[in-house]
C-alpha positions in Angstrom: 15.6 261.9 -21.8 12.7 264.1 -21.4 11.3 263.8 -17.1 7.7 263.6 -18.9 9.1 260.2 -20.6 10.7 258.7 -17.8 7.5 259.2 -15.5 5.3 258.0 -18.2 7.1 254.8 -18.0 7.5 254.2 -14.4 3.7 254.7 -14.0 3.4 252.4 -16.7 5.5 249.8 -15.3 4.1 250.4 -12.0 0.8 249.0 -13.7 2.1 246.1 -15.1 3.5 244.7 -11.9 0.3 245.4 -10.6 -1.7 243.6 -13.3 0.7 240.4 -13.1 0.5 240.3 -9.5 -3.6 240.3 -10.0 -2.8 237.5 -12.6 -1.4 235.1 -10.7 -3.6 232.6 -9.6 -5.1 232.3 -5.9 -3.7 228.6 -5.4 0.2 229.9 -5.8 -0.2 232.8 -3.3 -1.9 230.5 -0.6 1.6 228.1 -0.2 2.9 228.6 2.8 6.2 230.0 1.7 4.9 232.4 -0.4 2.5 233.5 2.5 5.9 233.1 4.8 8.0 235.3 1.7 5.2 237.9 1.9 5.6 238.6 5.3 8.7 238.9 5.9 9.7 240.7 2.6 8.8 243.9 3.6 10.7 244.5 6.5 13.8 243.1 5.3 13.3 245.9 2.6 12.8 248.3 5.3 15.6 247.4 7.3 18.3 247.3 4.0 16.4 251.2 3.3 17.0 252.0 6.9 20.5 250.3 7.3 21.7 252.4 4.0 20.0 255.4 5.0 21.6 255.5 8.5 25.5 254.0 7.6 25.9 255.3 4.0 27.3 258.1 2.3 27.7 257.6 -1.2 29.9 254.8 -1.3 31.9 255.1 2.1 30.3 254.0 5.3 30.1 256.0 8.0 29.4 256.4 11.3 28.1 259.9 12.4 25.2 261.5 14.2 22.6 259.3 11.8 23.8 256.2 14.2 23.6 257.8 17.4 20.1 258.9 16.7 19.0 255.1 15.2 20.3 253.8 18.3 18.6 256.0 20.4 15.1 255.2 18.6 16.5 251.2 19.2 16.6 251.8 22.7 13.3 254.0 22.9 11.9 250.5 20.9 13.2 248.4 23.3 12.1 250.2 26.3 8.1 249.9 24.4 7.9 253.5 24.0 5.0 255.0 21.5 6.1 255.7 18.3 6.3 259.0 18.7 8.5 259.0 21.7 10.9 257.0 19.4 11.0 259.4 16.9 11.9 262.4 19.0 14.5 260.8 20.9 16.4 259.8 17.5 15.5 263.7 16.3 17.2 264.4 19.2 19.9 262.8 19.8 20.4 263.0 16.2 20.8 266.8 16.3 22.3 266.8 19.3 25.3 264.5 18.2 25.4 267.3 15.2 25.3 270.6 17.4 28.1 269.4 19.4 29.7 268.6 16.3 30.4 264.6 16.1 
């Protein structure tokens, strides 16, 4: 299949979702479970991305210097640190699982 092909349909998928979800009429998005679905949505998305991301390799599950660093950024969240701060200590720990070769 030619890339050219397969990108010309994704964007034109990408519209159509977009053009449904202007479709739909205002009185169905203001129930309160689809107001309650649209919140939470999105992070359970980002947590399944981040979950996969961090545990999976292929099809195994592992445990390596990936999980050491997401814990570290857990703990830096716990402990109300800026973003940023939460991001180098999992870049840290992270590569400093790997240098010592775990």
């Amino acid at each position: 299949m030619n890339i050219w092909i397969a990108i010309g349909a994704t964007a034109l998928g990408c519209y159509a979702v977009k053009l449904a979800g202007l479709l739909v009429p205002a009185g169905a998005l203001e129930r309160p479970l689809v107001r309650r679905l649209a919140a939470l949505l999105p992070v359970a998305l980002l947590a399944a991305l981040t979950a996969q991301q961090a545990f999976a390799d292929g099809h195994a599950l592992v445990l390596d210097a990936r999980a050491a660093g997401l814990a570290a950024a857990a703990l830096a969240l716990v402990l109300r640190a800026p973003f940023l701060v939460v991001v180098a200590a999992a870049v840290v720990v992270t590569a400093g699982v790997r240098a010592l070769g775990g």
